[in-house]
C-alpha positions as protocol buffer text, in pm:
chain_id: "A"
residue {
  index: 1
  type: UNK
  ca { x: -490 y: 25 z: 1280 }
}
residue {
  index: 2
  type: UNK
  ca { x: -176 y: -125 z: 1139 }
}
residue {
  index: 3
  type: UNK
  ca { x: -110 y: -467 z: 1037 }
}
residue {
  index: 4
  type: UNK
  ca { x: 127 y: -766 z: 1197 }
}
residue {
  index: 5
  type: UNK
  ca { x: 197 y: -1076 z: 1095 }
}
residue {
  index: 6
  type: UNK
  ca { x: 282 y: -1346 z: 1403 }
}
residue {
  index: 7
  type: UNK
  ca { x: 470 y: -1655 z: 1255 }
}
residue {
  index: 8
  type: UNK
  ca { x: 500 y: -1950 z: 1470 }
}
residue {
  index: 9
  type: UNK
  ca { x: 758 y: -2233 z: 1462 }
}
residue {
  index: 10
  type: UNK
  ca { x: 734 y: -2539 z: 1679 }
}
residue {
  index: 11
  type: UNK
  ca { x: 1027 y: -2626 z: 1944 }
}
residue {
  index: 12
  type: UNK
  ca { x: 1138 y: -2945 z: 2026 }
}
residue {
  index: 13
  type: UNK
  ca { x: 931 y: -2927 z: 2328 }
}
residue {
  index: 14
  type: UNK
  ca { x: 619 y: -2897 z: 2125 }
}
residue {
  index: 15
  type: UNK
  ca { x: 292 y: -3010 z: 2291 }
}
residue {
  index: 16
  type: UNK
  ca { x: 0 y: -3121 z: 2129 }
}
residue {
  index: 17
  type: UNK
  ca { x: -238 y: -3030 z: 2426 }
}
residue {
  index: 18
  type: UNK
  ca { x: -152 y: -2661 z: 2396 }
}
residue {
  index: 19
  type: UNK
  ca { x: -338 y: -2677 z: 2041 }
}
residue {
  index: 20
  type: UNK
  ca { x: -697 y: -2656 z: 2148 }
}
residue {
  index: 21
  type: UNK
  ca { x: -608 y: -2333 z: 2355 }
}
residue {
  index: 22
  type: UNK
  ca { x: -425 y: -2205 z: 2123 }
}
residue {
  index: 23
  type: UNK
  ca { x: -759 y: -2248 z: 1932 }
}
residue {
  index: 24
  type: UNK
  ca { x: -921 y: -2049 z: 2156 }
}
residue {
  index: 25
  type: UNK
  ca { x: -709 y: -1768 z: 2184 }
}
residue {
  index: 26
  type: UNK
  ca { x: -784 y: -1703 z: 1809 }
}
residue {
  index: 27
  type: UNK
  ca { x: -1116 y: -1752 z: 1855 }
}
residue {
  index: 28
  type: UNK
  ca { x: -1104 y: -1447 z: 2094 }
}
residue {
  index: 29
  type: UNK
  ca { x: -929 y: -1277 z: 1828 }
}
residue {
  index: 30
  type: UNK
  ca { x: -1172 y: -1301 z: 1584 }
}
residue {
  index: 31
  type: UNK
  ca { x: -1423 y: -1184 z: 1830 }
}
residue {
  index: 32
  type: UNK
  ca { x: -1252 y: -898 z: 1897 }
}
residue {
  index: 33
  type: UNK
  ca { x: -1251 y: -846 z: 1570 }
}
residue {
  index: 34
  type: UNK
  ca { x: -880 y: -833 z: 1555 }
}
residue {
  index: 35
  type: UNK
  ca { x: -805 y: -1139 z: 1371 }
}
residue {
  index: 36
  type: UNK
  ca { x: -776 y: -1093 z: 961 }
}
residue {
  index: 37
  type: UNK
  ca { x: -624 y: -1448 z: 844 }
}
residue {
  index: 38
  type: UNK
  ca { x: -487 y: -1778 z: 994 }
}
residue {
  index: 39
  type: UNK
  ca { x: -368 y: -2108 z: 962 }
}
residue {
  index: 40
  type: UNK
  ca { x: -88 y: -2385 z: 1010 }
}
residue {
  index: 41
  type: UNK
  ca { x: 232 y: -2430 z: 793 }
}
residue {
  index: 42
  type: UNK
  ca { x: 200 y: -2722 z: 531 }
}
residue {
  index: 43
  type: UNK
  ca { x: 522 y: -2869 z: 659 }
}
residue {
  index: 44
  type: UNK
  ca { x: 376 y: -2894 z: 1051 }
}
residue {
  index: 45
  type: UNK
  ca { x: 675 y: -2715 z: 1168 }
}
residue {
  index: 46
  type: UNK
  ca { x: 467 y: -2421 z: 1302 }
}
residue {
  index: 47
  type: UNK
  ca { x: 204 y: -2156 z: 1148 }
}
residue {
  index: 48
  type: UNK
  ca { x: 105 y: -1784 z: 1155 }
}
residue {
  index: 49
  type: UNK
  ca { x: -183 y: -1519 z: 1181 }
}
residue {
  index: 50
  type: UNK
  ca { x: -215 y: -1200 z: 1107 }
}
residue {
  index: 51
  type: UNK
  ca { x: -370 y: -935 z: 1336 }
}
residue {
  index: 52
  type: UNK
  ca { x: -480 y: -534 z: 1344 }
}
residue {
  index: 53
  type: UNK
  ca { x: -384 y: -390 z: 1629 }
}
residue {
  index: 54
  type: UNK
  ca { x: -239 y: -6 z: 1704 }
}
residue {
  index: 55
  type: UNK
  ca { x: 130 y: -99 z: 1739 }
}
residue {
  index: 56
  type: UNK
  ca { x: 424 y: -299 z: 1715 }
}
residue {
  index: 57
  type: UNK
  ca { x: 447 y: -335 z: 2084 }
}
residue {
  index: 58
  type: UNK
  ca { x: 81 y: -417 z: 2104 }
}
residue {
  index: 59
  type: UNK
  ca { x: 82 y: -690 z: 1843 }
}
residue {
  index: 60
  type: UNK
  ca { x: 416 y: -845 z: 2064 }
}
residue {
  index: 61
  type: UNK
  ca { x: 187 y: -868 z: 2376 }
}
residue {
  index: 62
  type: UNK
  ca { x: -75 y: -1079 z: 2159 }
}
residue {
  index: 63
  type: UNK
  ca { x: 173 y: -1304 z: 2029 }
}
residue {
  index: 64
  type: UNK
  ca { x: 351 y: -1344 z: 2384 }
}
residue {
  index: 65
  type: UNK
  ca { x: 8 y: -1414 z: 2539 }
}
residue {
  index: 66
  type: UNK
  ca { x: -48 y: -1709 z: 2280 }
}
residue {
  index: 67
  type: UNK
  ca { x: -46 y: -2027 z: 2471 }
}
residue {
  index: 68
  type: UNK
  ca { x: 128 y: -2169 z: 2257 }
}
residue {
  index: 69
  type: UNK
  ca { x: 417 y: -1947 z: 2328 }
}
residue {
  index: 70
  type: UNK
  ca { x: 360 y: -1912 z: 2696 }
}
residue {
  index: 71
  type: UNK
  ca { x: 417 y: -2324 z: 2735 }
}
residue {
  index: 72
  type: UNK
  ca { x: 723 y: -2364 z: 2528 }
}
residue {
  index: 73
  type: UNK
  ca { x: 589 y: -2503 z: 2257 }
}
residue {
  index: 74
  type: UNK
  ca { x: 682 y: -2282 z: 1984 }
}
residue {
  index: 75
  type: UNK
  ca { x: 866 y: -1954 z: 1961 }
}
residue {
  index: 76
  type: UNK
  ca { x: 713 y: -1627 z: 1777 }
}
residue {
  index: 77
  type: UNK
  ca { x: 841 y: -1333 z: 1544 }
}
residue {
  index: 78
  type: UNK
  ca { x: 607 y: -1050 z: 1477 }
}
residue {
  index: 79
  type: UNK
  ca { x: 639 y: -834 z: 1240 }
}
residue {
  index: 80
  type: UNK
  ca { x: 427 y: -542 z: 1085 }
}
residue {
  index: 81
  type: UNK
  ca { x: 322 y: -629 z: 741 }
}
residue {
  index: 82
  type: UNK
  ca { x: 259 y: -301 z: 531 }
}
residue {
  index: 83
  type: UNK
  ca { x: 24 y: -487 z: 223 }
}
residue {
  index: 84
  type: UNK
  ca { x: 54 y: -369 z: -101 }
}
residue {
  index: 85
  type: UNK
  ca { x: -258 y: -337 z: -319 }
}
């Protein structure tokens, strides 16, 4: 499994009631053992999490599915994040 990096940045038609399931849908991330790290920007303007999955295209679906992406509320960039030891 390869690694990708989903970075979120808040629109101006951010929506606070989209955080709770948003919440959620990295909860069922982390159950599915797919979730490796997470957490929200200092400056509030958006956040990111990284995820193992088996492709690029694979890790897009995931960050498309995010309901925080599905309502507007931010916009997402995923990239593949080959870590150096």
């Amino acid at each position: 499994m390869n690694l990708y990096l989903i970075t979120t940045s808040r629109t101006e038609n951010f929506n606070n009631d989209f955080i709770k399931p948003h919440y959620d849908f990295l909860d069922k991330l982390k159950h599915n053992n797919q979730l490796e790290a997470y957490g929200p920007f200092s400056d509030g303007s958006g956040g990111a999490y990284l995820i193992k999955c088996n492709s690029l295209d694979e890790a897009t679906k995931i960050g498309n599915s995010d309901p925080l992406i599905k309502s507007g509320s931010s916009t997402v960039v995923v990239k593949e994040w080959i870590l150096k030891d």
